[in-house]
TORKOL-4160 file (C-alpha; in steps of 0.2 Angstrom, whole numbers, padded with zeros to 4 digits, m for minus):
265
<pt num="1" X="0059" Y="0981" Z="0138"/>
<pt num="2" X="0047" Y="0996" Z="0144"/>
<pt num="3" X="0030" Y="0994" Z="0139"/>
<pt num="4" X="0024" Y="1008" Z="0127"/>
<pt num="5" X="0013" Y="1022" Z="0132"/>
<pt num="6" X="m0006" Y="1023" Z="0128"/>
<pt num="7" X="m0006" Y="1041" Z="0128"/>
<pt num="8" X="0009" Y="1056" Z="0119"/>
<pt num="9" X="0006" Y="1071" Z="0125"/>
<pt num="10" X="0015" Y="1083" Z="0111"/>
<pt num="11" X="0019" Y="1099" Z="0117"/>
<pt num="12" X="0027" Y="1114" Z="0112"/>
<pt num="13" X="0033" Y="1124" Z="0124"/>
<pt num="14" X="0042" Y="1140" Z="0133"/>
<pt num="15" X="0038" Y="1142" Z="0150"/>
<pt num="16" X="0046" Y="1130" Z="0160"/>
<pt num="17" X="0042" Y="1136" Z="0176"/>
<pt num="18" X="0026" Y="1129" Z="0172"/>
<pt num="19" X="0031" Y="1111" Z="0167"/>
<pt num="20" X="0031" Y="1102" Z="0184"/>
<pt num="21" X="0010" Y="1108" Z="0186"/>
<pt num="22" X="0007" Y="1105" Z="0168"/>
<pt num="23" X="0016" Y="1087" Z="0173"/>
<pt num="24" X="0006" Y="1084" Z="0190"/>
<pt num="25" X="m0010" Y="1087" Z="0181"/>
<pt num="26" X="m0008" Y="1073" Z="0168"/>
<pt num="27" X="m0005" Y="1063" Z="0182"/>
<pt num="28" X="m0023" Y="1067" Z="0190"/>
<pt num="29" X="m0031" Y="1067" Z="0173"/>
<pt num="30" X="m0025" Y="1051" Z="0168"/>
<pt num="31" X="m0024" Y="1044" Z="0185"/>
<pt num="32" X="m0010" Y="1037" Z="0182"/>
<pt num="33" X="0009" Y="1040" Z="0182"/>
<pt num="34" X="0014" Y="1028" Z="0168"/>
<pt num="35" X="0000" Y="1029" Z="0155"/>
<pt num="36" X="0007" Y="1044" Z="0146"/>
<pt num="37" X="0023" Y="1052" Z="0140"/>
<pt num="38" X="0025" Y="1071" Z="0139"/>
<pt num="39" X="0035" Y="1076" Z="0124"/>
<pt num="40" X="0042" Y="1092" Z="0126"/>
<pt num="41" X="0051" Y="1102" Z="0112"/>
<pt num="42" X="0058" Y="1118" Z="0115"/>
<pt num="43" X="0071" Y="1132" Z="0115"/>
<pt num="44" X="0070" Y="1131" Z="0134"/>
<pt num="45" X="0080" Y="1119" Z="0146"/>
<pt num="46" X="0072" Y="1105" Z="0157"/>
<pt num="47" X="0071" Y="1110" Z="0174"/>
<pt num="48" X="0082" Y="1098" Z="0187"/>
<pt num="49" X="0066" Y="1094" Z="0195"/>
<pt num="50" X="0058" Y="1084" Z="0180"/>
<pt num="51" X="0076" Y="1077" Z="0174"/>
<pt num="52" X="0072" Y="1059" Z="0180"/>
<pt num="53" X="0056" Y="1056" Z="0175"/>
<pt num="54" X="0056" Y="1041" Z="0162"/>
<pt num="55" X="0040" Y="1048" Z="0154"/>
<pt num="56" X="0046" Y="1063" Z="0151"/>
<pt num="57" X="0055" Y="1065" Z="0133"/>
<pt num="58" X="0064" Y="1082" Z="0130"/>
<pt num="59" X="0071" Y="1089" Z="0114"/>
<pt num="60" X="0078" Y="1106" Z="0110"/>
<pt num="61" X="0071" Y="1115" Z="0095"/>
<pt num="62" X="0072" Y="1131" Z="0091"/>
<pt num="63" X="0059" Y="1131" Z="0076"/>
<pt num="64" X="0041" Y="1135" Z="0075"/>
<pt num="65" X="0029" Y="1131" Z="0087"/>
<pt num="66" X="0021" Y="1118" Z="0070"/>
<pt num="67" X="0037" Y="1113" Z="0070"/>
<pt num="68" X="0039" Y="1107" Z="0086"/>
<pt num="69" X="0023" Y="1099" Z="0086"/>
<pt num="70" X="0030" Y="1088" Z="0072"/>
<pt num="71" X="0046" Y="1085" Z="0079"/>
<pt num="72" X="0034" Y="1078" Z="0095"/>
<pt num="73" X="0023" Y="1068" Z="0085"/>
<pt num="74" X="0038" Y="1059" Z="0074"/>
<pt num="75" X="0043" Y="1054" Z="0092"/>
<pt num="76" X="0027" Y="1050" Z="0099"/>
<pt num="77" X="0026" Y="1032" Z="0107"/>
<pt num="78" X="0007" Y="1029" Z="0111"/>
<pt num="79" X="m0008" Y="1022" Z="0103"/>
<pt num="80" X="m0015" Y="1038" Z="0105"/>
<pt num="81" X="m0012" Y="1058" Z="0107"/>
<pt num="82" X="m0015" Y="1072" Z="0112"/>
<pt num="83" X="m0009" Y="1091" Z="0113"/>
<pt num="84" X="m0007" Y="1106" Z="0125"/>
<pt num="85" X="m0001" Y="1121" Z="0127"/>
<pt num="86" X="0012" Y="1122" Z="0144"/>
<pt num="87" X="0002" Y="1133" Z="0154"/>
<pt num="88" X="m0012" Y="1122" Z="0152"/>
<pt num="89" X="m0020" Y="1111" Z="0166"/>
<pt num="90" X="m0029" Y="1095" Z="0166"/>
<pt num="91" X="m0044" Y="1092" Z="0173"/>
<pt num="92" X="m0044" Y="1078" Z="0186"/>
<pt num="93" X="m0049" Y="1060" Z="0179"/>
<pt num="94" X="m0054" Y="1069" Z="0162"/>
<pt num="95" X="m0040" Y="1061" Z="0151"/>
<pt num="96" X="m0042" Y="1045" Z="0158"/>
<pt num="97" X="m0062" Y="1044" Z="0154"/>
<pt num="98" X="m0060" Y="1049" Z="0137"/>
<pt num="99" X="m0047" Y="1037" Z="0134"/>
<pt num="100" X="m0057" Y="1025" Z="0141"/>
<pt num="101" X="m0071" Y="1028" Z="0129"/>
<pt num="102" X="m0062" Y="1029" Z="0113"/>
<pt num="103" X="m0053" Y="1011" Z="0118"/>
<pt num="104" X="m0071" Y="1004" Z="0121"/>
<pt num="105" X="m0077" Y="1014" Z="0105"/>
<pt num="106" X="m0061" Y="1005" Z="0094"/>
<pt num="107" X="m0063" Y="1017" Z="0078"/>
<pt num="108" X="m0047" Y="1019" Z="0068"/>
<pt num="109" X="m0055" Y="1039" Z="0064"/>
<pt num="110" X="m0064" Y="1042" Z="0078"/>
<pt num="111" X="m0056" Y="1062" Z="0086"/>
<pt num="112" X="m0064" Y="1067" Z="0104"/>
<pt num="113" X="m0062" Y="1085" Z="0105"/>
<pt num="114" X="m0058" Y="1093" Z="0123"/>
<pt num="115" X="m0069" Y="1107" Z="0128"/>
<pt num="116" X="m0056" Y="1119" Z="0136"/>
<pt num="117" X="m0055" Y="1136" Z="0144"/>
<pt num="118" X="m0043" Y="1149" Z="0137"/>
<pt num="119" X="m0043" Y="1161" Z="0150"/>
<pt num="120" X="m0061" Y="1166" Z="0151"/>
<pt num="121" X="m0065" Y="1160" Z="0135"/>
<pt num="122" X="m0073" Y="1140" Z="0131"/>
<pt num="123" X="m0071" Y="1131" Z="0117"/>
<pt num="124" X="m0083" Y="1119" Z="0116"/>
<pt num="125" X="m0095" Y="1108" Z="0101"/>
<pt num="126" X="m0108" Y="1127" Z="0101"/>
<pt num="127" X="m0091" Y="1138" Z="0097"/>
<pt num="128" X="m0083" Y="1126" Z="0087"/>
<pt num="129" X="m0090" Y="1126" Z="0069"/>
<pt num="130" X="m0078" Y="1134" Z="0058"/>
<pt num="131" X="m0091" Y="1142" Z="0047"/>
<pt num="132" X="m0099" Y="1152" Z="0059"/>
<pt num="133" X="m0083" Y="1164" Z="0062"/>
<pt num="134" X="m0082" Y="1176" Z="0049"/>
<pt num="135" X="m0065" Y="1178" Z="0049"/>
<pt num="136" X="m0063" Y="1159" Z="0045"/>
<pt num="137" X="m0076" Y="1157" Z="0034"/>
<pt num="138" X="m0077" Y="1152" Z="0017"/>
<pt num="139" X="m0091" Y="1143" Z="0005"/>
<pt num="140" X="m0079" Y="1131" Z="m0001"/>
<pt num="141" X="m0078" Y="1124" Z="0014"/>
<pt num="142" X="m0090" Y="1112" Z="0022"/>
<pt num="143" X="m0104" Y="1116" Z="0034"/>
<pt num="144" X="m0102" Y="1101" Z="0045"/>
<pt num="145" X="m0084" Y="1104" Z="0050"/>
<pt num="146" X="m0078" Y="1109" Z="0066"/>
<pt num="147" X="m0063" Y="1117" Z="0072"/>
<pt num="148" X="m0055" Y="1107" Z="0089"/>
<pt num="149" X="m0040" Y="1116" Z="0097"/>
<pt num="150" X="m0035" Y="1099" Z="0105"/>
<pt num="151" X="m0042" Y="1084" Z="0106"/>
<pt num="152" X="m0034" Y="1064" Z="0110"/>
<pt num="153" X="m0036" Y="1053" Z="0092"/>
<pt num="154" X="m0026" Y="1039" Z="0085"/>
<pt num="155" X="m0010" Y="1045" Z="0083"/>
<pt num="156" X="m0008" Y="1032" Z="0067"/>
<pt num="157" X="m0023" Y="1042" Z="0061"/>
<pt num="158" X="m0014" Y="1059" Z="0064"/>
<pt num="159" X="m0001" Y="1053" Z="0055"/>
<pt num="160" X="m0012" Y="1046" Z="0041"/>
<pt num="161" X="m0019" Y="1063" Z="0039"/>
<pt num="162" X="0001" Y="1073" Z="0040"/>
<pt num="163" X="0001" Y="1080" Z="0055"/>
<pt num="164" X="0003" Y="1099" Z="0054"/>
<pt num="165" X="0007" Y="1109" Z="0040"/>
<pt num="166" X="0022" Y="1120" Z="0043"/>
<pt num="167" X="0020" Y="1135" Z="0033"/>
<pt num="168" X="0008" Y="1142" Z="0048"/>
<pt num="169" X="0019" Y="1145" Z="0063"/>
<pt num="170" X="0006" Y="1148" Z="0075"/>
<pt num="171" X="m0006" Y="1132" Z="0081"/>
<pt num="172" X="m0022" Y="1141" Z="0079"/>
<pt num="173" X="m0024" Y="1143" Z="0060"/>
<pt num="174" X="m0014" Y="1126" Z="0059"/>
<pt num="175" X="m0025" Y="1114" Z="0068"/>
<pt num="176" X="m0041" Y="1123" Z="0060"/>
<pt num="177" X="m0031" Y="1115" Z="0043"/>
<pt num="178" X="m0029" Y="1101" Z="0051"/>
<pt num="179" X="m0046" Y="1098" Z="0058"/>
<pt num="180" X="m0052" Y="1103" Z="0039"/>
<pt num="181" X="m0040" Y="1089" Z="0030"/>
<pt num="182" X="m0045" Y="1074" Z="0045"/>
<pt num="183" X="m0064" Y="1077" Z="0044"/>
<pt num="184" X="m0061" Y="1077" Z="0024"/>
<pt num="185" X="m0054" Y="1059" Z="0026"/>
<pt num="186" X="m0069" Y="1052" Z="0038"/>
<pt num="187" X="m0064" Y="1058" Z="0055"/>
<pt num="188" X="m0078" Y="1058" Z="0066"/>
<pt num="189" X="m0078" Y="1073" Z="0078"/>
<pt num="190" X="m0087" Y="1072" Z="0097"/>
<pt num="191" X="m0083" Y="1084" Z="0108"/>
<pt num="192" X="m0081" Y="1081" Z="0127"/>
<pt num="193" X="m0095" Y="1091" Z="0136"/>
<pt num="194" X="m0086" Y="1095" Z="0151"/>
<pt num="195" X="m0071" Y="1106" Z="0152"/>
<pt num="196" X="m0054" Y="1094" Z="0149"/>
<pt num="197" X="m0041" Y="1108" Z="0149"/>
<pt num="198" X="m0038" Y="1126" Z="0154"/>
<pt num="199" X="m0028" Y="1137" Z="0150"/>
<pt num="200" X="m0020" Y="1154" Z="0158"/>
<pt num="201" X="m0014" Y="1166" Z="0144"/>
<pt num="202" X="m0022" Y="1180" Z="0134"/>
<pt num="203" X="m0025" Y="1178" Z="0117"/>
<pt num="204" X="m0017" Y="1197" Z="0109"/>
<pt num="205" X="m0001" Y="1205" Z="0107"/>
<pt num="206" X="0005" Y="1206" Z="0125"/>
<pt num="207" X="0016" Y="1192" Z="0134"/>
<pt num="208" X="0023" Y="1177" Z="0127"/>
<pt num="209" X="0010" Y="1175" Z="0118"/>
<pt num="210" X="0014" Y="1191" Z="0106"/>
<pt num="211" X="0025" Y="1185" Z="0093"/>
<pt num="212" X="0012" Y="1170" Z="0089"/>
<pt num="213" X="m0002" Y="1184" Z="0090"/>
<pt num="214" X="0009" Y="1193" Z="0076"/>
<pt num="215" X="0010" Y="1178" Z="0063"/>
<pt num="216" X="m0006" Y="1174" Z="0065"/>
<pt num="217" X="m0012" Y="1189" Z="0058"/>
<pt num="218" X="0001" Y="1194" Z="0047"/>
<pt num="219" X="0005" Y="1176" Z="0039"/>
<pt num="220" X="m0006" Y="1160" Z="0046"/>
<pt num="221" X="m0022" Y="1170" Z="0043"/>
<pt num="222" X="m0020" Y="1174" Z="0025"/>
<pt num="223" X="m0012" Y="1158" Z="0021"/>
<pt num="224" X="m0028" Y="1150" Z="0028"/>
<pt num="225" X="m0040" Y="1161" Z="0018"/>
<pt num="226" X="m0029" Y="1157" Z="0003"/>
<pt num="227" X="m0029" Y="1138" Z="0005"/>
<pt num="228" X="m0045" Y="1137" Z="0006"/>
<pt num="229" X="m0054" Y="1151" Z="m0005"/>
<pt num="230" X="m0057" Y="1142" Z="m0023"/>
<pt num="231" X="m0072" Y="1133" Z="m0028"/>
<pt num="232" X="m0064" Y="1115" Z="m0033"/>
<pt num="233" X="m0070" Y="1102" Z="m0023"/>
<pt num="234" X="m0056" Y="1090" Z="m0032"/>
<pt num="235" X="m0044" Y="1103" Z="m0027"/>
<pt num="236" X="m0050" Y="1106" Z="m0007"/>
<pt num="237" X="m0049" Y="1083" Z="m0008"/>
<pt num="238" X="m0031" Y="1083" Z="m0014"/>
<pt num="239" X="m0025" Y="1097" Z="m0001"/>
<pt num="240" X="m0033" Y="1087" Z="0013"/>
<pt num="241" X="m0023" Y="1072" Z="0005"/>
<pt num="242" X="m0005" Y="1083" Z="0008"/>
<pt num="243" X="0006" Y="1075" Z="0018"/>
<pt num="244" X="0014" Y="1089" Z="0027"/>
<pt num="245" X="0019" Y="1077" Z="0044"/>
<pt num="246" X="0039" Y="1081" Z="0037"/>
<pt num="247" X="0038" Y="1098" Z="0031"/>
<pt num="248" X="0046" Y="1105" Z="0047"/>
<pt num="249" X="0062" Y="1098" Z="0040"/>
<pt num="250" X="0063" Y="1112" Z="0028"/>
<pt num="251" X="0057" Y="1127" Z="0040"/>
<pt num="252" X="0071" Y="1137" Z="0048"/>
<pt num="253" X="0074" Y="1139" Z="0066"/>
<pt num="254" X="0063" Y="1156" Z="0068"/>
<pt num="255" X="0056" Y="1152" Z="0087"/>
<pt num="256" X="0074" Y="1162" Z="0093"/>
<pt num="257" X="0072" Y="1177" Z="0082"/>
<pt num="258" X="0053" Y="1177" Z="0084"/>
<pt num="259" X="0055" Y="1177" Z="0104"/>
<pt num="260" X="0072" Y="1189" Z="0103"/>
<pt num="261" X="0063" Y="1205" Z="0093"/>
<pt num="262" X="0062" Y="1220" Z="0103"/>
<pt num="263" X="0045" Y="1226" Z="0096"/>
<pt num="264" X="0037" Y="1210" Z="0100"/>
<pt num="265" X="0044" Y="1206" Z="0121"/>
């Protein structure tokens, strides 16, 4: 019987001439060619080159991009996990050390974010405080939390806390939600100080990144705003208490028509 993964690398993706990089530089960050799997779900086939790797799982979705973050973490192997985007690149020996600190740290709520670079921009612990960007904002929500566009955690504990909600399509508003609703139930965030992870697209409405540009502003934005705009502590706890790790099931398959509109190619 294979012996299970200590890392699940969930990953939604579209760009699949990409893939075999994004692959090899798991390899060098983890230093090793069996300590992970790669999970990737998409509307796009496997290239030929990556059809026999045994680490690699592929599954055809043609949901949201949330969605097929859930679809990847319901099939998620490893102890723990972490997420990308397929145009990223790992940083040699990065994954690996991080791992290697939270096994020797052994806390069930302990998240490590990953400082990354998104095209010339970093996210790191100084950007990251969710309060201190106006258009995230909000009184009700607490000064200490931090926003961490990825970062490698139990995966138990991701599940614990639901995953990602699936009424945002985009990851961006999704994982602040989800960073909200873990540090609510105890995670304890530290953030990598060297770069981790960089990535090569433009945030806006150009490329392939357009149609999740579009949702975020037009849906995941005010959805976020919403959530979290009342003055109820009680009801800020029991939406951090949602389980949401399913809620994919009842989303339909918008990543084809999202991708297939003139006005956003």
């Amino acid at each position: 019987m294979n012996e299970k993964p200590l890392l699940s690398i969930l990953m939604p993706a579209i760009r699949p001439e990409r893939w075999e990089g994004l692959f090899r530089s798991i390899v060098e960050s983890t230093q090793s060619s069996s300590a992970f799997e790669l999970i990737l779900v998409s509307p796009k086939e496997l290239p030929d080159s990556l059809a026999n790797f045994a680490n690699i799982k592929y599954i055809t979705d043609l949901g949201s991009p949330t969605r097929c973050f859930n679809i990847a973490l319901e099939n998620a192997e490893g102890t723990y996990v972490t997420w990308g985007a397929d145009d990223g690149t790992y940083v040699p020996g990065k994954l690996r050390k991080v791992l290697e600190n939270l096994i020797s740290a052994n806390e069930y709520k302990k998240v490590t974010a990953l400082t990354q670079m998104e095209a010339t921009h970093v996210y790191n612990k100084d950007f990251c405080r969710i309060n201190s960007h106006h258009q995230l904002a909000s009184p009700h929500i607490n000064d200490s939390f931090v926003l961490f566009p990825t970062a490698v955690m139990r995966t138990d504990f991701m599940r614990d806390v639901g995953g990602l909600d699936c009424r945002f399509q985009g990851h961006a508003m999704a994982h602040i939600d989800f960073a909200i609703r873990a540090q609510t139930l105890g995670a304890v965030v530290e953030f990598e100080p060297d770069i981790c992870l960089t990535l090569t697209h433009m945030m806006g409405p150009s490329g392939d990144h357009g149609p999740i540009h579009w949702s975020q502003l037009q849906e995941d934005e005010p959805l976020l705003k919403a959530t979290y705009s009342v003055d109820n502590t009680d009801r800020i706890n029991k939406l951090a208490n949602r389980k949401n790790v399913s809620n994919w099931k009842e989303q339909e398959e918008v990543w084809h028509w999202r991708f297939q509109r003139g006005d956003l190619k």
